[in-house]
FIKELO-539628 format. One record per residue: residue number from 1; x, y, z of N, C-alpha, C, CB in turn. Coordinates in nm, 3 decimals, always signed. Glycine has a CB too. Layout:
BEGIN
(pt NUM,(X,Y,Z),(X,Y,Z),(X,Y,Z),(X,Y,Z))
...
***
This chain:
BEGIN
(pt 1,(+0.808,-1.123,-0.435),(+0.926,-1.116,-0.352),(+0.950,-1.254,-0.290),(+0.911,-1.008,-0.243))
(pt 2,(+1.041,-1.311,-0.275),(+1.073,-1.430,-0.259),(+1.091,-1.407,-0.081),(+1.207,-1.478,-0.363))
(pt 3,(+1.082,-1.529,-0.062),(+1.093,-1.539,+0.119),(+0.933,-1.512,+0.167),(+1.217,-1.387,+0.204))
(pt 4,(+0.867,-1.455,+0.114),(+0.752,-1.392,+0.184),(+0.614,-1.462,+0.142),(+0.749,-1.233,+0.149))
(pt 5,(+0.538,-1.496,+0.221),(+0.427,-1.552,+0.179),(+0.295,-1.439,+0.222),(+0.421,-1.705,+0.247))
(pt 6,(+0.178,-1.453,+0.137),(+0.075,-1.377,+0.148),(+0.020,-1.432,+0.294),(-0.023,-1.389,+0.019))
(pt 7,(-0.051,-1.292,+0.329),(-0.141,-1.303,+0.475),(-0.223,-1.220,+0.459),(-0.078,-1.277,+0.616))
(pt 8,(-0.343,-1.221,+0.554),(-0.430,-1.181,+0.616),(-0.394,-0.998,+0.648),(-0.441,-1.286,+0.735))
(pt 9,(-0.313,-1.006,+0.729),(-0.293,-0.852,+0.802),(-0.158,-0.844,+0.719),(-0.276,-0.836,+1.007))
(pt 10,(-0.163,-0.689,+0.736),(+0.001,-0.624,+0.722),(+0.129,-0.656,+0.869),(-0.028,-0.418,+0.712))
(pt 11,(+0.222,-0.682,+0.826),(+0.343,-0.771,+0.920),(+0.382,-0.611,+0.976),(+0.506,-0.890,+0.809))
(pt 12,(+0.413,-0.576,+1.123),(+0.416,-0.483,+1.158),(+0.597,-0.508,+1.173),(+0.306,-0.454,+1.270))
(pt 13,(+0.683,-0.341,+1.114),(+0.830,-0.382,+1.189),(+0.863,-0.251,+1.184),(+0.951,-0.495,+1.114))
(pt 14,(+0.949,-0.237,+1.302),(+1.027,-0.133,+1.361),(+1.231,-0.154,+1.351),(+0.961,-0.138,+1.532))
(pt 15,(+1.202,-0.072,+1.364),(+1.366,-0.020,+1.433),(+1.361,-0.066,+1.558),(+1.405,+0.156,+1.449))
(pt 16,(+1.509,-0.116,+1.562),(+1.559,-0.151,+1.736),(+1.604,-0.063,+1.805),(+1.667,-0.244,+1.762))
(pt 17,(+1.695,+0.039,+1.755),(+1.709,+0.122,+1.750),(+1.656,+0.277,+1.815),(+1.710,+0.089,+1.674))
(pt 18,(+1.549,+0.318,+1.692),(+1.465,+0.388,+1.725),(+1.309,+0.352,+1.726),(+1.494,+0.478,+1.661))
(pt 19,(+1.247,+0.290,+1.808),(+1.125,+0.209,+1.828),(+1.036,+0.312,+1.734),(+1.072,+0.185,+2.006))
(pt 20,(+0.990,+0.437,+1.715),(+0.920,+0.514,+1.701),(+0.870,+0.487,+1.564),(+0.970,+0.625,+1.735))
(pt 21,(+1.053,+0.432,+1.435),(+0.996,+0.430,+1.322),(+0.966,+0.289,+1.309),(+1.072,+0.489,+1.217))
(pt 22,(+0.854,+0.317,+1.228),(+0.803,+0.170,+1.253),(+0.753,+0.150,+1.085),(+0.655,+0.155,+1.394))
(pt 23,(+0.685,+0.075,+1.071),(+0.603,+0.032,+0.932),(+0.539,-0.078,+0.915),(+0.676,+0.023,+0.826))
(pt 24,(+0.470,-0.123,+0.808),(+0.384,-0.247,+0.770),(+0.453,-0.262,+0.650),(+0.216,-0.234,+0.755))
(pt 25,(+0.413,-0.395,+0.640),(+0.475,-0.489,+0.483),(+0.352,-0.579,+0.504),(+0.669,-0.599,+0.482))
(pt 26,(+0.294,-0.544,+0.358),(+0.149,-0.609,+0.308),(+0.193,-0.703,+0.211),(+0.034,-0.499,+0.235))
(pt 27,(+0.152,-0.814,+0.219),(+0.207,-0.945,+0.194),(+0.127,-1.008,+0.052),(+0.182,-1.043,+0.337))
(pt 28,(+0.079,-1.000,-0.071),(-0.043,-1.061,-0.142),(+0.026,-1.192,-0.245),(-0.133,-0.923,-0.243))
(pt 29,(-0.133,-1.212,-0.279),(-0.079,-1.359,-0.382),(-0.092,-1.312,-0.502),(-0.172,-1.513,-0.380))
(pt 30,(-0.104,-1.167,-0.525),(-0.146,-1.100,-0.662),(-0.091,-1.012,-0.687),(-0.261,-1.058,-0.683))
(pt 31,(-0.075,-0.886,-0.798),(-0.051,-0.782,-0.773),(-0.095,-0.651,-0.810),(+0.029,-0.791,-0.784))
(pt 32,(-0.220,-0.676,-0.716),(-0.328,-0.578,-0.714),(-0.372,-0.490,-0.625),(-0.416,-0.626,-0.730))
(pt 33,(-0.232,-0.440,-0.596),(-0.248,-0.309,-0.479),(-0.204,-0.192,-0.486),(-0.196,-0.327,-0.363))
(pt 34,(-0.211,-0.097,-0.358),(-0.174,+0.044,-0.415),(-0.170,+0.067,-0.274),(-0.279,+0.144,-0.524))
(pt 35,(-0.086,+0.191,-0.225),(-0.073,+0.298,-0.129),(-0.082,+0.407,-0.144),(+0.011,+0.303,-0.081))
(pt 36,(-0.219,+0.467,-0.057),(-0.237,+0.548,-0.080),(-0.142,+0.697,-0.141),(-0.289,+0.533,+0.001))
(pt 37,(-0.176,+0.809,-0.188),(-0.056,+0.931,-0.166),(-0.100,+0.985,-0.091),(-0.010,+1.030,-0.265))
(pt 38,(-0.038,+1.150,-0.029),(-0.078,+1.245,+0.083),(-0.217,+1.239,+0.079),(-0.027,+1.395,+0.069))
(pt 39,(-0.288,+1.266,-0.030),(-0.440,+1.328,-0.042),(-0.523,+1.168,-0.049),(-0.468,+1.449,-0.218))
(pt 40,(-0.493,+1.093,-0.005),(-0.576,+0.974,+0.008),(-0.655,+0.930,-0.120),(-0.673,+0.998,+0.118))
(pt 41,(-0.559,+0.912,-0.242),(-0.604,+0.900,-0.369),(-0.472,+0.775,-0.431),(-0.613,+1.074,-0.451))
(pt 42,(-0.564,+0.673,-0.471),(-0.482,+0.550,-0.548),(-0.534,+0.489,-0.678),(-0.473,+0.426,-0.455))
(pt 43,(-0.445,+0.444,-0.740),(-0.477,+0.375,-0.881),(-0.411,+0.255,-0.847),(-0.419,+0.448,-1.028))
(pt 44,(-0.515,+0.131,-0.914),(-0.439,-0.023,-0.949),(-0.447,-0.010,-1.064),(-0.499,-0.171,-0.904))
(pt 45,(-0.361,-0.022,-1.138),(-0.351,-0.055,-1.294),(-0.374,-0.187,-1.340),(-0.223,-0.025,-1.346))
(pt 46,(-0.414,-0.258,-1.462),(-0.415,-0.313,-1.549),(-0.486,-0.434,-1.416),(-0.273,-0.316,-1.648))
(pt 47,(-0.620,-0.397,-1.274),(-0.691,-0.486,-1.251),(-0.787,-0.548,-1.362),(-0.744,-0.443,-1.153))
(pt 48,(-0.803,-0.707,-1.351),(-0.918,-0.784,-1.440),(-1.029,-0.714,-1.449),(-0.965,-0.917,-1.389))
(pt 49,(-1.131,-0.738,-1.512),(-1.278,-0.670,-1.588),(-1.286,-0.758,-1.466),(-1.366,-0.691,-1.777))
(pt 50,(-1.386,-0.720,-1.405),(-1.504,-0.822,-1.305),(-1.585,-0.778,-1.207),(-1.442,-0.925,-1.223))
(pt 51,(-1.604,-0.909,-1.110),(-1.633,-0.826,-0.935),(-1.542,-0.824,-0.884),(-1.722,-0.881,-0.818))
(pt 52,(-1.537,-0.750,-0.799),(-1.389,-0.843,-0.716),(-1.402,-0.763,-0.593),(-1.191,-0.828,-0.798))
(pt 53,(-1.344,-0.777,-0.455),(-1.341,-0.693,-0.326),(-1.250,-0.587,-0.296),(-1.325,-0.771,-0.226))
(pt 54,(-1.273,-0.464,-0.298),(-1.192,-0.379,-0.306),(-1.169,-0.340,-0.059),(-1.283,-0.232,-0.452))
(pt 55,(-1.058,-0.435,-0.091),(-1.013,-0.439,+0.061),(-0.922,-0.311,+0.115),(-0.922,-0.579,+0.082))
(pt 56,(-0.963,-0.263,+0.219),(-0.892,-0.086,+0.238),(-0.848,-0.145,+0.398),(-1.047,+0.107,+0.233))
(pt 57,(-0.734,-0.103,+0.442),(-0.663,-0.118,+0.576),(-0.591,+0.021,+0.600),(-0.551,-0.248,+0.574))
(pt 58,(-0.570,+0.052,+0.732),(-0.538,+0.141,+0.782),(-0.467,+0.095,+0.940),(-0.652,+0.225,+0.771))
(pt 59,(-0.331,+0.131,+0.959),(-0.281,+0.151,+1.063),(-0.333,+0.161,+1.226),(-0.237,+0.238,+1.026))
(pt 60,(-0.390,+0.278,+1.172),(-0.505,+0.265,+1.353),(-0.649,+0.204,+1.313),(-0.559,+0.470,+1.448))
(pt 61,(-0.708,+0.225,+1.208),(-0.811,+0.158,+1.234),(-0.842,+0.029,+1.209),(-0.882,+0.210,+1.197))
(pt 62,(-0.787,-0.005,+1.131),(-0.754,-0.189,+1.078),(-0.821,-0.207,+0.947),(-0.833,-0.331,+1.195))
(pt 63,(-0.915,-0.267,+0.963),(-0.993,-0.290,+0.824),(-1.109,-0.185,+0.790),(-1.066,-0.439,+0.826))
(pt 64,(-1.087,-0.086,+0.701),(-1.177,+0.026,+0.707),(-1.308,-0.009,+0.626),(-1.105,+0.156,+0.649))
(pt 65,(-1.343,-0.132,+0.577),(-1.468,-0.141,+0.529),(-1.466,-0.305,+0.539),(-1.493,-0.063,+0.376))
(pt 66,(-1.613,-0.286,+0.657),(-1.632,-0.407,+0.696),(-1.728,-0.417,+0.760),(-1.548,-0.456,+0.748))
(pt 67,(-1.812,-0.515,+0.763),(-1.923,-0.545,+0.788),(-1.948,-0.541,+0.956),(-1.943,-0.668,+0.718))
(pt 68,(-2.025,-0.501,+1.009),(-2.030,-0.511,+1.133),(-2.071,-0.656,+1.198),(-2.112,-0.411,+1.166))
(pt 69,(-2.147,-0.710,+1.123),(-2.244,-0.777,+1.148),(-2.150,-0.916,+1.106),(-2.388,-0.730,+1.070))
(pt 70,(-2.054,-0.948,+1.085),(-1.996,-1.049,+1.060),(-1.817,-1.028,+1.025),(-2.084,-1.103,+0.953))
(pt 71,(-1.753,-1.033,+1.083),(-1.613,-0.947,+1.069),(-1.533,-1.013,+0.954),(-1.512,-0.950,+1.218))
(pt 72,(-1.571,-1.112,+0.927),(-1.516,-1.213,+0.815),(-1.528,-1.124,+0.735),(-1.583,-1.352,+0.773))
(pt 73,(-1.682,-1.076,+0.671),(-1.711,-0.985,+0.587),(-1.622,-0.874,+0.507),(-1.788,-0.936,+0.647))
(pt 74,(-1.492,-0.855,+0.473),(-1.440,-0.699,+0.486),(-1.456,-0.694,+0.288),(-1.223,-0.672,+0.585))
(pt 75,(-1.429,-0.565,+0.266),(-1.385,-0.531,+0.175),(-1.540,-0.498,+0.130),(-1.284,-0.623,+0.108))
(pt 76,(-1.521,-0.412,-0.021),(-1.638,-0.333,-0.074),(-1.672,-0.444,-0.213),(-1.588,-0.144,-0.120))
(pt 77,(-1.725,-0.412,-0.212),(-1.815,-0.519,-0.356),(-1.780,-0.436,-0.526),(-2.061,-0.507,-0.325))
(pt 78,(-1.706,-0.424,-0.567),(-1.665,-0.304,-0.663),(-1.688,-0.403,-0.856),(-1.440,-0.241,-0.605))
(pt 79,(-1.761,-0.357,-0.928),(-1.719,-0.374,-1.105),(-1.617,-0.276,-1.143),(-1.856,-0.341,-1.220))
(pt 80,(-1.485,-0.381,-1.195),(-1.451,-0.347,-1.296),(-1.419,-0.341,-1.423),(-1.427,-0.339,-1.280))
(pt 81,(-1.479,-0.243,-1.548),(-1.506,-0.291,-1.670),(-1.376,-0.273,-1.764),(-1.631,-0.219,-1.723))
(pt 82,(-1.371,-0.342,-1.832),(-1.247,-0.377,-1.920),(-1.221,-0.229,-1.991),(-1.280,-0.515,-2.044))
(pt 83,(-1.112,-0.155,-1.935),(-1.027,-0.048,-1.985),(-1.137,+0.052,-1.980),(-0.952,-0.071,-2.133))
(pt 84,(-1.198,+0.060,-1.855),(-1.245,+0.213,-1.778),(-1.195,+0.216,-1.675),(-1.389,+0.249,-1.745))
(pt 85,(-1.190,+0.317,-1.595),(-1.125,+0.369,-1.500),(-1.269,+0.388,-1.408),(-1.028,+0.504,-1.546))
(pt 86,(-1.276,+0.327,-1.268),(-1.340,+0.275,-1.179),(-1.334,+0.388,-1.095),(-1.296,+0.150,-1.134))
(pt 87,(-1.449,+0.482,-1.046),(-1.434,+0.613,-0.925),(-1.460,+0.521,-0.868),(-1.519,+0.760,-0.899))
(pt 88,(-1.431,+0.517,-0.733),(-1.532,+0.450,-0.582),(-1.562,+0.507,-0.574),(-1.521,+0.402,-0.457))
(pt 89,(-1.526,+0.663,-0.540),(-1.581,+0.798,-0.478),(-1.513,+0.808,-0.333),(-1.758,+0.798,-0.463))
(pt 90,(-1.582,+0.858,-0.209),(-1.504,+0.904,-0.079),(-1.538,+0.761,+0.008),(-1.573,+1.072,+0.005))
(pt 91,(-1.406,+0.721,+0.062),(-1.431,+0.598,+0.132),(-1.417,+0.650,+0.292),(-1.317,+0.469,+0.084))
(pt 92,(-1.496,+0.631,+0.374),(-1.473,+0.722,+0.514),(-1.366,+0.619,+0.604),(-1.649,+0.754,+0.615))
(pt 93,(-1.337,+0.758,+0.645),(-1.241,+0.625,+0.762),(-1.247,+0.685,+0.907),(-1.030,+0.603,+0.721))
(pt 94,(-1.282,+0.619,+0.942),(-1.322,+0.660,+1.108),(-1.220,+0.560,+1.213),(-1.523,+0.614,+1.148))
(pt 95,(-1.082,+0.638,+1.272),(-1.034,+0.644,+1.374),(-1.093,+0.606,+1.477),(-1.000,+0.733,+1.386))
(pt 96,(-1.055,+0.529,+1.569),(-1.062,+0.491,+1.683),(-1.027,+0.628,+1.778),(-0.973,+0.369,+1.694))
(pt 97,(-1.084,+0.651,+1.916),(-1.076,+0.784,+1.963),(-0.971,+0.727,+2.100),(-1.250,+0.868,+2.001))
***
């Protein structure tokens, strides 16, 4: 998308309007992402064979997999092999209370 450069966080924007609706616009230098559906289930298609960091964000909680011990740290350590289909399995996400 032109105009927009990749970042760090998702760009938060609302209505002037009606403050309530609001949203994120996730910004990358690639195009290797996905949003979730209702049941918290996503596919990236046609990602490279490799390692690579499988980075998960969330609205209230921010970066849902991340190291405690160093915040730089985020994202999961994931292989993917050339034309298999990659389970992670259940990624937890724990809300702020």
């Amino acid at each position: 998308m032109k105009g927009f450069q990749a970042k760090v966080y998702p760009t938060p924007f609302s209505c002037t309007i009606n403050p309530w609706k609001k949203g994120y616009l996730g910004t990358f230098g690639h195009p290797y992402f996905a949003v979730t559906d209702a049941e918290g289930k996503f596919e990236i298609k046609d990602a490279p064979a490799g390692t690579h960091r499988l980075l998960v964000w969330h609205e209230n909680a921010g970066w849902v997999i991340l190291n405690p011990k160093d915040p730089r740290d985020r994202g999961k350590v994931i292989e993917v092999k050339a034309k298999e289909a990659t389970d992670l399995g259940k990624i937890d996400l724990k809300l702020p209370r």
